[in-house]
C-alpha positions, 0 to 999 in steps of 0.5 A: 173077505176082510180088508185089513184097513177096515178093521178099525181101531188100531193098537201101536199099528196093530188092529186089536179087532183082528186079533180078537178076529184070529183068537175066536176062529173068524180070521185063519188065511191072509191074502195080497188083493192086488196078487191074488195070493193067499196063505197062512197068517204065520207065512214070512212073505204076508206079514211083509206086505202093505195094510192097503194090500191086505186082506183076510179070510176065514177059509181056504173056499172063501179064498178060492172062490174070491179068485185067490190061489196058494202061496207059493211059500208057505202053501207049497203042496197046494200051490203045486196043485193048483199050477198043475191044474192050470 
């Protein structure tokens, strides 16, 4: 897990090291660390949330395996898995 405020250097609020992160396959899933969500970098409802709250991973088993589930959104069909094995 990546926290989005400890990639450094930033570009016009933008973290050049993230995208270079995303551009080589090292970054591929977003995540809420106070909601416990996870789901895809292009999901409308994580690029709303706050850089504090923000963190990275680079697959679905790291996220899951921090305690992170789907997004709801963007992730529907793992999102239903997931509610219904609770």
């Amino acid at each position: 897990m990546i926290r989005h405020a400890d990639l450094g250097d930033t570009d016009f609020g933008r973290s050049k090291k993230l995208k270079e992160r995303i551009d080589a396959g090292e970054i591929n899933f977003g995540g809420n660390v106070k909601l416990k969500i996870y789901g895809l970098l292009k999901c409308p409802s994580g690029k709303r949330m706050k850089v504090a709250n923000r963190v990275f991973f680079v697959s679905e088993e790291e996220a899951v395996r921090a305690g992170f589930r789907p997004c709801g959104r963007c992730m529907k069909e793992d999102y239903e898995r997931w509610k219904k094995a609770l």
